[in-house]
N, C-alpha and C positions, 0 to 999 in steps of 0.2 A: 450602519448595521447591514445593509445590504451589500457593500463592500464584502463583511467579513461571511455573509452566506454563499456569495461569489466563491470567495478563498476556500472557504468550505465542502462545498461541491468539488472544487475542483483537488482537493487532495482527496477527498473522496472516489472521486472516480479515477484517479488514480491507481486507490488503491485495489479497486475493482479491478481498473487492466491487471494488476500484475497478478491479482489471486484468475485470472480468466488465462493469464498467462502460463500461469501456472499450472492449471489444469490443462490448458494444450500441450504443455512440456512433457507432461505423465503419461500423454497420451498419443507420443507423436503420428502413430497408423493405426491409433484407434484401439490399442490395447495398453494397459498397463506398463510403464516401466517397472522393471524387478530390481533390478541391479540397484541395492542398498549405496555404493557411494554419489551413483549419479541422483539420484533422490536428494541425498545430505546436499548434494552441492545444488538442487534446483529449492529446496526450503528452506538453506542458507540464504540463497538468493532473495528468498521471498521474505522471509522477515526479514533483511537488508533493508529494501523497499520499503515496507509497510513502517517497518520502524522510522525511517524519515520521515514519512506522511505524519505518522501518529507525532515526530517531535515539532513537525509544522503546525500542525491543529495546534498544539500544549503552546506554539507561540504565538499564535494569530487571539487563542482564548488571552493568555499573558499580556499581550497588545490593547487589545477590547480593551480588558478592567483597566487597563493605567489609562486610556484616553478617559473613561468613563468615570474613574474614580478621582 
């Protein structure tokens, strides 16, 4: 169990860098980017990311119950 809270954290804070990344991408001098396609392509980016994280969790939880069950 404490393997999988390991594993957990750490797709976690993962997924913190990239949303912390994200927010410095929007902001490169501290203002806002405007320009609608660079945005699409920096939140494409970003749920990219997050969504491997989140399908790592969905297989680390999947992992858990079969050892356990």
């Amino acid at each position: 169990m404490e393997e999988l809270s390991s594993r957990l954290f750490s797709a976690c804070s993962r997924m913190h860098d990239a949303v912390t990344g994200f927010y410095e991408d929007v902001h490169p001098d501290g203002n806002t980017i405007e320009d609608e396609e660079t945005l699409l392509a920096l939140t494409t980016d970003l749920k990219y990311s997050i969504r491997l994280e989140l399908d790592y969790v969905k297989e680390l939880i999947k992992e858990e119950n079969e050892q356990v069950g």
